[in-house]
N, C-alpha and C positions, 0 to 999 in steps of 0.2 A: 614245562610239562610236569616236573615233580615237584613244583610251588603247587599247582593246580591241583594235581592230589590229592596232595597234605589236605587243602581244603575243602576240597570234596570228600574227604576221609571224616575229617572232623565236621561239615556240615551233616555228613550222615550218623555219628555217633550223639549229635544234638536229637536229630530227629527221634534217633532208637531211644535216650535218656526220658524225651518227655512223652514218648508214647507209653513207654515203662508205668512212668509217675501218674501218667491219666487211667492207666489201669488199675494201677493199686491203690486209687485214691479213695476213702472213704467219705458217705457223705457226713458230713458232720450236724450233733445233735447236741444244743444244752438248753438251759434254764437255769434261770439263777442262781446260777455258779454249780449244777448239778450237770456233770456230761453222760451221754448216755450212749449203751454198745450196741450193738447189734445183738440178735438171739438170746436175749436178757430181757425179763419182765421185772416192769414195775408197778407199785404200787402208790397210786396219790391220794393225799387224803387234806381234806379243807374243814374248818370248823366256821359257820356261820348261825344268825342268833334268829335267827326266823324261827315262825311258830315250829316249826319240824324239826329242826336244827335242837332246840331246845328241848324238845321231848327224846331225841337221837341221843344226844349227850350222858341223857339223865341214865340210862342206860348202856352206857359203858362199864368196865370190868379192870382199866388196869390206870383209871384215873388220866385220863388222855381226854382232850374235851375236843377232839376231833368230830366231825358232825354227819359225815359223808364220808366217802372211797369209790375211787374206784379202781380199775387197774391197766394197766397198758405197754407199748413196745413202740418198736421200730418193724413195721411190716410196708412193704412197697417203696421202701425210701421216704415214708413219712415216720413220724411219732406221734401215735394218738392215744388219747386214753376214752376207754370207754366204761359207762358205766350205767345206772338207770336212775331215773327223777319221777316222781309222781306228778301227774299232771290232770290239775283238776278241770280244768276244761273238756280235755280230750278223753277222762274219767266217765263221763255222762254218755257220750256215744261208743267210746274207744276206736275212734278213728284210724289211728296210728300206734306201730308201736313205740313202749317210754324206753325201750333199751336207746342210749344216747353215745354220739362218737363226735368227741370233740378234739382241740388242739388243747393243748398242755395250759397256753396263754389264756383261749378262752376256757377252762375248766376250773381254774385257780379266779377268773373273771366274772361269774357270770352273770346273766342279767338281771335277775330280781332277787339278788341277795348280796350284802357284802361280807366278804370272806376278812375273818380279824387273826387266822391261825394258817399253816399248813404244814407238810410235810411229801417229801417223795422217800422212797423205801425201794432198795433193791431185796428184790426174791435173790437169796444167795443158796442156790441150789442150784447151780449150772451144770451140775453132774445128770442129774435126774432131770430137766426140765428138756420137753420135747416142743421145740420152738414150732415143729409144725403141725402139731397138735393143736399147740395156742392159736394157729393163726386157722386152723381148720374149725374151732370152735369158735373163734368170733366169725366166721363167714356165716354157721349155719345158725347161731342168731342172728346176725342181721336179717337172716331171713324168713323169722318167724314174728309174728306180732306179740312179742312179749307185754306181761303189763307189771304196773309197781304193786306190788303186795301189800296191801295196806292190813292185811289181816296177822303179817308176821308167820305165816305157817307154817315158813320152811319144809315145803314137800317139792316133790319131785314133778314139776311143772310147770308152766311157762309163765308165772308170777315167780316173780323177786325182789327182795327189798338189795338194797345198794351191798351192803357184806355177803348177803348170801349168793347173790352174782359173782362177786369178786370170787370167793371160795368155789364156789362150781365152777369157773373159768381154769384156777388153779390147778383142782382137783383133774381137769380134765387135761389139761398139760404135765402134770407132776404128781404122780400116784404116791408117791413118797410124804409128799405134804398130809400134814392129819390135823385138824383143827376138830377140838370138841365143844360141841353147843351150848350153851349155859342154859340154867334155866331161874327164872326169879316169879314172884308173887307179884302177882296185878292187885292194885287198890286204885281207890279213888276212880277218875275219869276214863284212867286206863281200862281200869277193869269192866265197866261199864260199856267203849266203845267196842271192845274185842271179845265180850261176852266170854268172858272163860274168866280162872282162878291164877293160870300160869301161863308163860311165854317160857318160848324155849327157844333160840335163836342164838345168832353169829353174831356179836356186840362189833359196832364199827372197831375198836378199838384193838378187836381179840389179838389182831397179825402181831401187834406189839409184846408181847409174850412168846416168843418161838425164835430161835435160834437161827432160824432160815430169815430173818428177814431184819435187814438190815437199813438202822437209817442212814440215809445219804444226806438229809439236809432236811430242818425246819426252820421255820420261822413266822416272826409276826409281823402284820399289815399296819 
């Protein structure tokens, strides 16, 4: 009877040990040698050579030839990054909205472009950053028909180009973040398609200048 015990003692201290360990198990998140936490935003950013891609670049501020961003997390036991694309099809009727929510694999992927740069960036503000903020604010886009700003106007409205998403995403999680706008002279084609003298805008590149943001990892394809 107290052989029996013993083992009934220790068959139950097995059970207790892996029920413990299936509780406190996390799910686990990486990418290319980049692991990612829980309640932490990030930021992805891809450089590719397509006509937009090229004109996105020309346009940068701290010498980053990055070409696109967008930003993302761990929300519902996935990791998605979302961000927005211009889409000249769905431009003509606006069928749909271009705000876009992708996986990490397909965003660094995608399908009409090849990606020759990248980079992920942790937001290192975890003091100030209200994780359910961020995820209340990507719910209540997904449920508006956003469109791409092809105009650059950065106003307050439900057009975005790809930085100024990301920063309104921010902003709206982490009041503490401040990013200031640049502003450069339009010539040539530019100036022409956008009718005006100046842009004033959030350069894909700006997050690379600020203390809060941290690279974790780039590289080339």
């Amino acid at each position: 009877m107290k052989f029996l015990k013993i083992k009934i003692d220790k068959l139950y201290l097995v059970i207790v040990l892996i029920f413990f360990a299936q509780c406190s198990k996390k799910d686990h998140f990486s990418y290319n040698g980049t692991n990612f936490e829980e309640n932490q935003i990030y930021l992805f950013f891809r450089e590719t050579d397509s006509k937009a891609g090229i004109v996105s670049k020309s346009y940068n501020v701290n010498n980053y030839s990055y070409s696109h961003v967008g930003i993302g997390g761990i929300i519902d036991k996935k990791l998605m990054v979302y961000h927005i694309l211009y889409d000249e099809e769905n431009t003509k009727e606006f069928k749909k909205s271009e705000f876009q929510i992708e996986t990490v694999e397909n965003f660094f992927n995608p399908k009409n472009d090849k990606v020759s740069s990248a980079a992920i960036v942790l937001v290192n503000d975890k003091d100030n950053i209200d994780f359910f903020k961020f995820k209340e604010t990507i719910e209540n886009l997904k449920r508006k028909k956003l469109r791409f700003d092809k105009k650059f106007t950065t106003q307050d409205d439900d057009s975005f180009y790809c930085s100024e998403l990301v920063y309104y995403i921010l902003k709206k999680s982490d009041n503490k973040i401040s990013i200031n706008l640049m502003k450069k002279k339009l010539t040539g084609i530019d100036k022409i398609l956008l009718k005006r003298d100046w842009i004033i805008y959030y350069p894909t590149d700006i997050f690379f200048d600020n203390k809060k943001f941290e690279i974790l990892e780039k590289w080339e394809f």
